[in-house]
ZADO-1210 file (C-alpha; in nm, 4 decimals, padded with zeros to 6 digits):
<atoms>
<atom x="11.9956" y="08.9595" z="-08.1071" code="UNK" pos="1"/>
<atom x="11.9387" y="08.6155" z="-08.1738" code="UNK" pos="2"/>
<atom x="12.2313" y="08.5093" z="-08.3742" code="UNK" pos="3"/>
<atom x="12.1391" y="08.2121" z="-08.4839" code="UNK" pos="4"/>
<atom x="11.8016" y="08.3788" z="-08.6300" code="UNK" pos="5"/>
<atom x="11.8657" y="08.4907" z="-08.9668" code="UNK" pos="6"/>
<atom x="11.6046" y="08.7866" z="-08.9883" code="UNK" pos="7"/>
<atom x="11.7683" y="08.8835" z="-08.6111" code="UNK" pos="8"/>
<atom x="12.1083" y="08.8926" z="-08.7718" code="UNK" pos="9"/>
<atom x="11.9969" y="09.0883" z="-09.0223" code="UNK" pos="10"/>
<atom x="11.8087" y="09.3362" z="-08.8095" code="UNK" pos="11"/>
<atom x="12.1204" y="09.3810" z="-08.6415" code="UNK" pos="12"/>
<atom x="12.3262" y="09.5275" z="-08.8891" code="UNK" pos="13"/>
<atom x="12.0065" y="09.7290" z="-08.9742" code="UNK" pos="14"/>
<atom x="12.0343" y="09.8839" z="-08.6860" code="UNK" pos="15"/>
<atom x="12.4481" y="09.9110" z="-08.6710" code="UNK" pos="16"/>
<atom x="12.4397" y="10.0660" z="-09.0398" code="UNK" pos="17"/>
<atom x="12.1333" y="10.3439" z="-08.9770" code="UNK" pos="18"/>
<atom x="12.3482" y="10.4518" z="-08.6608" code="UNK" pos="19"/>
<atom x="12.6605" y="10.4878" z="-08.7851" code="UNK" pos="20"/>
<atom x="12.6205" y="10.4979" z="-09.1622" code="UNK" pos="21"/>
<atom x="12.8256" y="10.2350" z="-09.2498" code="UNK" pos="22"/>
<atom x="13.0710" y="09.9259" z="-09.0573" code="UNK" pos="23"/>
<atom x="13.4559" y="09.8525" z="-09.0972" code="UNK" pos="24"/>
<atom x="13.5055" y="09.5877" z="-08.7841" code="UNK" pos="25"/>
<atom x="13.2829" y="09.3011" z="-08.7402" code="UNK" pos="26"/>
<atom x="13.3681" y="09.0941" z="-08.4138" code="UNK" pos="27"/>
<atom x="13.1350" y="08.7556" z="-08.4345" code="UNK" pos="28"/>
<atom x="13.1275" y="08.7165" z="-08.0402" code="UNK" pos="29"/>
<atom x="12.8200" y="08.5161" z="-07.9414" code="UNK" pos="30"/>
<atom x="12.8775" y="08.1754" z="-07.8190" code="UNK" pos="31"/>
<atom x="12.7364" y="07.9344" z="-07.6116" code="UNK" pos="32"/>
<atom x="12.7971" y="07.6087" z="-07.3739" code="UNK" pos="33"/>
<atom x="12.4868" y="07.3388" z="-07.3446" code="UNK" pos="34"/>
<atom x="12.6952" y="07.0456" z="-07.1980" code="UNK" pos="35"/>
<atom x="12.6499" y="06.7008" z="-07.1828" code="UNK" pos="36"/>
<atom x="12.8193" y="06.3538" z="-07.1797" code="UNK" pos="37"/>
<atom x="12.7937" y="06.2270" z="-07.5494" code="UNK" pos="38"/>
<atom x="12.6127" y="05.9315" z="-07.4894" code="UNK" pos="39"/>
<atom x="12.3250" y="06.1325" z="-07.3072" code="UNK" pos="40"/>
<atom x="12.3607" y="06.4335" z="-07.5300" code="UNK" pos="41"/>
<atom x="11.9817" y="06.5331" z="-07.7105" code="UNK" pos="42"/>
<atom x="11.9700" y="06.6289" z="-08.0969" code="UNK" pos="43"/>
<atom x="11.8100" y="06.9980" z="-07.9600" code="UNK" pos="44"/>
<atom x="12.1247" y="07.0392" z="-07.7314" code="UNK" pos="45"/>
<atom x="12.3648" y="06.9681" z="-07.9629" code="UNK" pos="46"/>
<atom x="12.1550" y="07.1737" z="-08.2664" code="UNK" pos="47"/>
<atom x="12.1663" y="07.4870" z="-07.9929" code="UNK" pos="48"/>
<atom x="12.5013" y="07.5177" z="-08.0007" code="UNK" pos="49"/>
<atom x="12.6168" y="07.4598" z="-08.3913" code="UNK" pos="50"/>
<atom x="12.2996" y="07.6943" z="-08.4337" code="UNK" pos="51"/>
<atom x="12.4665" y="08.0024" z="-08.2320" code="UNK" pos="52"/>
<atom x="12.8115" y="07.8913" z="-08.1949" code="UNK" pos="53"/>
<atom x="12.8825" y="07.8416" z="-08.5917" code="UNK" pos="54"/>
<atom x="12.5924" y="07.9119" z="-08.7977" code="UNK" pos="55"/>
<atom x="12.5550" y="08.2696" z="-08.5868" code="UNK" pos="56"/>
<atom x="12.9249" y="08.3332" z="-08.7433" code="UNK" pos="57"/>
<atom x="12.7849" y="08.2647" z="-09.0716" code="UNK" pos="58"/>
<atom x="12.5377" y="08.5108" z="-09.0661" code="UNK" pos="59"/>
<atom x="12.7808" y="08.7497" z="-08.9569" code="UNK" pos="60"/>
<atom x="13.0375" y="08.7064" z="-09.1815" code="UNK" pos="61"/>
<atom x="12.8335" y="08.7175" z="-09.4543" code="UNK" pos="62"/>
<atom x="12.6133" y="09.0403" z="-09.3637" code="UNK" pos="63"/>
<atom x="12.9428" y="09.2147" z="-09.2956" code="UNK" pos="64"/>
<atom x="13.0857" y="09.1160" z="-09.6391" code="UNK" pos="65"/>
<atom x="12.7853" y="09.2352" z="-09.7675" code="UNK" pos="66"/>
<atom x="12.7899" y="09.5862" z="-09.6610" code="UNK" pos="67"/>
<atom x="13.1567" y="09.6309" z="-09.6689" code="UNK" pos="68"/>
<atom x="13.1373" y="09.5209" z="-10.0570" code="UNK" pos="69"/>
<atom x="12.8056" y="09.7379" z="-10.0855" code="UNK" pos="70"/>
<atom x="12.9826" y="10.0702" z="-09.9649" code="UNK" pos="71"/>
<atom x="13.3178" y="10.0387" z="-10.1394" code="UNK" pos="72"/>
<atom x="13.6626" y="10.1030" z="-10.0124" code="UNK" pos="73"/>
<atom x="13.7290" y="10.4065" z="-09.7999" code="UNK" pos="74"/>
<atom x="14.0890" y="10.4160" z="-09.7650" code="UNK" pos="75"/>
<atom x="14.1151" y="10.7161" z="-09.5521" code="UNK" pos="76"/>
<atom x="13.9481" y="10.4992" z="-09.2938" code="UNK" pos="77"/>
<atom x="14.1354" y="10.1520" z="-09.3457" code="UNK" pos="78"/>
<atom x="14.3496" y="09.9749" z="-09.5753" code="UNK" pos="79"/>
<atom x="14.0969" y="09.6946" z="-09.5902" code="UNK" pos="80"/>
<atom x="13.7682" y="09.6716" z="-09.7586" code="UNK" pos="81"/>
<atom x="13.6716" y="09.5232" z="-09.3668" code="UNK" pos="82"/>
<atom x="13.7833" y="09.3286" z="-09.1355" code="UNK" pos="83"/>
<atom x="13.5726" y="09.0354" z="-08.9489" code="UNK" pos="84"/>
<atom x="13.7017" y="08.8650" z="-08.6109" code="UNK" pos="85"/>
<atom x="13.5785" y="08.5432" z="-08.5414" code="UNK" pos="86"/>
<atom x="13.6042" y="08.3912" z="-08.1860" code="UNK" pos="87"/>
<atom x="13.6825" y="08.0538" z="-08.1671" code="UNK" pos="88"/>
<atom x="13.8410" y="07.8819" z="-07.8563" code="UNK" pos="89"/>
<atom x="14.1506" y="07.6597" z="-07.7791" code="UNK" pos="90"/>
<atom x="13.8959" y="07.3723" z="-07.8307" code="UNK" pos="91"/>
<atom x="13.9196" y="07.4010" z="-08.2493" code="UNK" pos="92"/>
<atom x="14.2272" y="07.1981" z="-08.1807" code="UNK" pos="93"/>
<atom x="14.2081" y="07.0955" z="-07.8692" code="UNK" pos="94"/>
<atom x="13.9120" y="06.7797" z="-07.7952" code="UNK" pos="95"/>
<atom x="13.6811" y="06.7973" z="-07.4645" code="UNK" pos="96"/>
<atom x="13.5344" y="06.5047" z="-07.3690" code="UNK" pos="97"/>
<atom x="13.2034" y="06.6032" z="-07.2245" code="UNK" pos="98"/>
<atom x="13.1257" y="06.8927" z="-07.4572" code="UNK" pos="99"/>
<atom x="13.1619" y="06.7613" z="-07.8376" code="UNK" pos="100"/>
<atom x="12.8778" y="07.0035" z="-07.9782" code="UNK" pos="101"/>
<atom x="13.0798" y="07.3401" z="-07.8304" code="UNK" pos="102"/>
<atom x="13.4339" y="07.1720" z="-07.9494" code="UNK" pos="103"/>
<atom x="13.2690" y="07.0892" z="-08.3156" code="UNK" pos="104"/>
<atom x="13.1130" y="07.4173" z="-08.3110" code="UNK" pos="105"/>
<atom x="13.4674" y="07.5544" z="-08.2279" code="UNK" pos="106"/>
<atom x="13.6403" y="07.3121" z="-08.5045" code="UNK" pos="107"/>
<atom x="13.3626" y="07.4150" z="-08.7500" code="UNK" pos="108"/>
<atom x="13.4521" y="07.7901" z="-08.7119" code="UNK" pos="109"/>
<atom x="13.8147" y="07.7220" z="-08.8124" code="UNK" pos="110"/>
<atom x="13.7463" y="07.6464" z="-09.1766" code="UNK" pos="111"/>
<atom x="13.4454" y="07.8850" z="-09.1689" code="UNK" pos="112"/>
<atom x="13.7254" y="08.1237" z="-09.0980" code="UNK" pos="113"/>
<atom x="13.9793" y="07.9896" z="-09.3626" code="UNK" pos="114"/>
<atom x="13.7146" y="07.9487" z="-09.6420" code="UNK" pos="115"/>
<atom x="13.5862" y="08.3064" z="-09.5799" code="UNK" pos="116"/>
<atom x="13.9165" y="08.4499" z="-09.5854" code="UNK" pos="117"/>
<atom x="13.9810" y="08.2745" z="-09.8919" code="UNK" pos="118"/>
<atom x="13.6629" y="08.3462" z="-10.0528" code="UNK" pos="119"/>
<atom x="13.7030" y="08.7289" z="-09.9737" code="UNK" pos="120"/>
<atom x="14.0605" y="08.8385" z="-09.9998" code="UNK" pos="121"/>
<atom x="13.9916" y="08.9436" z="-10.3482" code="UNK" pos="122"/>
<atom x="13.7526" y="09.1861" z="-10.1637" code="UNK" pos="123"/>
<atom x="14.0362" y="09.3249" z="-09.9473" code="UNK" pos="124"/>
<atom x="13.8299" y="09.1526" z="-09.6697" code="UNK" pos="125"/>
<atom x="14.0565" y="09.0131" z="-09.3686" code="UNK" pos="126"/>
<atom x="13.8947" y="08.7590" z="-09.1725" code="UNK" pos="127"/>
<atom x="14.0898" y="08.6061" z="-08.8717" code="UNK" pos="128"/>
<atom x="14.0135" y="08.3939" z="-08.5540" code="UNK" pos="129"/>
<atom x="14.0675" y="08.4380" z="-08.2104" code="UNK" pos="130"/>
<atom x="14.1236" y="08.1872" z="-07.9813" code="UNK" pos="131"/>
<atom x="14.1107" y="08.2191" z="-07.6430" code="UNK" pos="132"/>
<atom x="14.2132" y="08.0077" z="-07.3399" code="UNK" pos="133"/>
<atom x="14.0820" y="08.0136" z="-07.0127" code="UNK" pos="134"/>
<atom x="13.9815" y="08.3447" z="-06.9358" code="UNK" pos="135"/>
<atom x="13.8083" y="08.5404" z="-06.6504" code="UNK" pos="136"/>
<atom x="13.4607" y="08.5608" z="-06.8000" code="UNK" pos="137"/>
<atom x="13.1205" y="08.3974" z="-06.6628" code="UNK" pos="138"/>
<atom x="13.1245" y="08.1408" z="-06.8894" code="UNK" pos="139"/>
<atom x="13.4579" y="08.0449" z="-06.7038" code="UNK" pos="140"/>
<atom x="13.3306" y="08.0419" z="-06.3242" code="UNK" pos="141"/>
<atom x="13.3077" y="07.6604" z="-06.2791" code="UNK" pos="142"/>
<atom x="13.6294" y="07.6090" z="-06.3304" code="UNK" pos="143"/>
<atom x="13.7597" y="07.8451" z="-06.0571" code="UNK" pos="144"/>
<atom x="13.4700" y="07.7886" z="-05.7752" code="UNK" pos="145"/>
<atom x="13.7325" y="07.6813" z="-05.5290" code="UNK" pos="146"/>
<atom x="14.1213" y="07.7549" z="-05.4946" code="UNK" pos="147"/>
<atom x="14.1498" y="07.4043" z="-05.5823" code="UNK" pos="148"/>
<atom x="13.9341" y="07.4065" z="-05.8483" code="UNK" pos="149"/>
<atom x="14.1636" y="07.7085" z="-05.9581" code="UNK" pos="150"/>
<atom x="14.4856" y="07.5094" z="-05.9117" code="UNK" pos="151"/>
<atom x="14.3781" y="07.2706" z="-06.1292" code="UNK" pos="152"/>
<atom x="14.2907" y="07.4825" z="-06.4329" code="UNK" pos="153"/>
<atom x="14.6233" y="07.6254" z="-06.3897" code="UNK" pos="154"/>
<atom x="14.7856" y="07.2767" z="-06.4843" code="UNK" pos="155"/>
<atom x="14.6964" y="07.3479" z="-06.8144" code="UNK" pos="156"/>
<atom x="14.8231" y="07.7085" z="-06.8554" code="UNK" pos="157"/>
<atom x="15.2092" y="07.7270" z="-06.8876" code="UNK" pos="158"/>
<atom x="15.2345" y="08.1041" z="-06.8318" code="UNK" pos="159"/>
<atom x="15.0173" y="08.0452" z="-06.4993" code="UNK" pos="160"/>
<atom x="14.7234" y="08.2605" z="-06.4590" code="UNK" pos="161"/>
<atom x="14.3932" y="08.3065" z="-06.5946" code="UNK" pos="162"/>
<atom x="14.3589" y="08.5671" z="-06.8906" code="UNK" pos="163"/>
<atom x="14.1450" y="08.8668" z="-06.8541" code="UNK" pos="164"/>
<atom x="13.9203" y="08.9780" z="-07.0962" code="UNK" pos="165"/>
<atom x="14.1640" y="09.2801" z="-07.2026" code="UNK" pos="166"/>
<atom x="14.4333" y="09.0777" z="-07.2991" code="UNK" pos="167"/>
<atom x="14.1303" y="08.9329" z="-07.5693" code="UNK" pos="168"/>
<atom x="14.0131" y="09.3274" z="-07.6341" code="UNK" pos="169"/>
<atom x="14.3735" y="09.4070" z="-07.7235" code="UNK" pos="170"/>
<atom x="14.4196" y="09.1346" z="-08.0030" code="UNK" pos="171"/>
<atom x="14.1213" y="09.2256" z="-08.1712" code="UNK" pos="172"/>
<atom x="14.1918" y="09.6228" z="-08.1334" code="UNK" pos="173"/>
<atom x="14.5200" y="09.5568" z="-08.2871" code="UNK" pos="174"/>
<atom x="14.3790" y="09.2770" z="-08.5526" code="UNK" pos="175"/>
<atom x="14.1770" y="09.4685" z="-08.6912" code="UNK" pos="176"/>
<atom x="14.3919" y="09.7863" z="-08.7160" code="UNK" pos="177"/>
<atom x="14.5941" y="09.8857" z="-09.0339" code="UNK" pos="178"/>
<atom x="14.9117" y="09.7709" z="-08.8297" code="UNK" pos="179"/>
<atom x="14.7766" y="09.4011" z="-08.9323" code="UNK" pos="180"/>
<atom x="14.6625" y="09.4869" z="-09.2458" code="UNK" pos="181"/>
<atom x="14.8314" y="09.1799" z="-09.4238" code="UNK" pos="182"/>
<atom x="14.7285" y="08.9127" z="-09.1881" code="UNK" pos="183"/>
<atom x="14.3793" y="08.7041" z="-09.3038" code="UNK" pos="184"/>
<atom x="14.2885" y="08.3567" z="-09.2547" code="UNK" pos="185"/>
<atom x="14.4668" y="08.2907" z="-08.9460" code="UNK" pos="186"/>
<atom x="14.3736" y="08.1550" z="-08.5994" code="UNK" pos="187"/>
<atom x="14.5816" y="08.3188" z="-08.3078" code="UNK" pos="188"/>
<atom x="14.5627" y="08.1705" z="-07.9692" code="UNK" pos="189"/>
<atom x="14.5546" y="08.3196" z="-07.6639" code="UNK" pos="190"/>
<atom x="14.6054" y="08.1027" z="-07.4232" code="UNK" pos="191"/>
<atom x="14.9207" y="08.0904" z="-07.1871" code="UNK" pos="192"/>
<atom x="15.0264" y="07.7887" z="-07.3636" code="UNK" pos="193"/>
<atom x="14.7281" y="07.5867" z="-07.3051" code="UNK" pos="194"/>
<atom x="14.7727" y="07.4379" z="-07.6623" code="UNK" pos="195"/>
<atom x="15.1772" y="07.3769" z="-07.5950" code="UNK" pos="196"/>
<atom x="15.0797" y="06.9871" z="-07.4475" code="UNK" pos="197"/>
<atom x="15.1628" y="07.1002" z="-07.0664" code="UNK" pos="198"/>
<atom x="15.1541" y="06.7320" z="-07.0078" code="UNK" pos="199"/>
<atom x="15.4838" y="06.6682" z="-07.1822" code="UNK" pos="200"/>
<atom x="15.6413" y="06.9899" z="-07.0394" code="UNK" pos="201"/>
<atom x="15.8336" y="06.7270" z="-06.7932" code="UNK" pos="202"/>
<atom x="15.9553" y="06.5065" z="-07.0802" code="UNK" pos="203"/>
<atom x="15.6478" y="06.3069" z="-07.0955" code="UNK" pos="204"/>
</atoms>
């Protein structure tokens, strides 16, 4: 699907609800990069990106509130009304010259987050953030083409290597268990340290 397309979105959890009755996990995981210097930057690239990056989480967030409030609480199967994982990036926090519609798209989904958590925790909905680092997916490859290419991204990472996409499937598995049943509203990077200022790791 689509997600910035609201009727796409909405087909979607069609689809999701008649094959499996119901939903109790919602990972908003759609995001794009369209990149340009700001100066040359058109209104349709930036608009691509806020529309799937950020408005695509709205229209998950809110069709997953909507059935999890429609069917009611089934604590047999979880503590929690439902629980919706938004993925953000380092870049909420962390500026990048060269891409300013992904990092505001990134920045946007932050209070997104916080507001929907707010909004819902009467609900016993949680809704969290994850933010990943650099990790080994495609939308990575650029910045490890060459070894030295490779060397350089590691500058940034304190812990030294490139995160694999488990180490992102194993937050959300355990985010959205029971086990972290009174956490909502909170952005948790994953990262190696990329938001610790390497820079200053030296004294400055």
């Amino acid at each position: 699907a689509d997600v910035s397309q609201e009727d796409q979105v909405q087909a979607m959890f069609k689809g999701a609800i008649d094959r499996f009755g119901t939903l109790h996990i919602v990972v908003a995981n759609a995001g794009i990069q369209v990149d340009a210097p700001l100066l040359d930057m058109t209104l349709a690239q930036w608009q691509k990106v806020i529309d799937v990056n950020l408005t695509g989480q709205f229209l998950c967030i809110r069709e997953a509130a909507r059935e999890f409030t429609k069917r009611g609480p089934q604590p047999d199967i979880s503590r929690a009304l439902g629980k919706i994982i938004c993925m953000s990036s380092v870049h909420e926090v962390i500026p990048w010259a060269g891409h300013v519609n992904y990092a505001s798209s990134k920045g946007g989904i932050m209070q997104l987050m916080k507001t929907s958590a707010q909004e819902l925790a009467p609900h016993k909905i949680r809704v969290n953030s994850i933010a990943p680092g650099a990790i080994a997916t495609p939308i990575n490859l650029s910045a490890r083409d060459t070894p030295e290419e490779e060397k350089a991204l590691l500058t940034l990472i304190p812990y030294n290597r490139v995160g694999d996409p488990a180490d992102i499937g194993n937050l959300a598995a355990w985010l959205a268990s029971d086990e972290a049943d009174y956490i909502t509203g909170q952005t948790i990077f994953m990262d190696g340290g990329m938001t610790l200022y390497p820079g200053f790791a030296d004294n400055g």
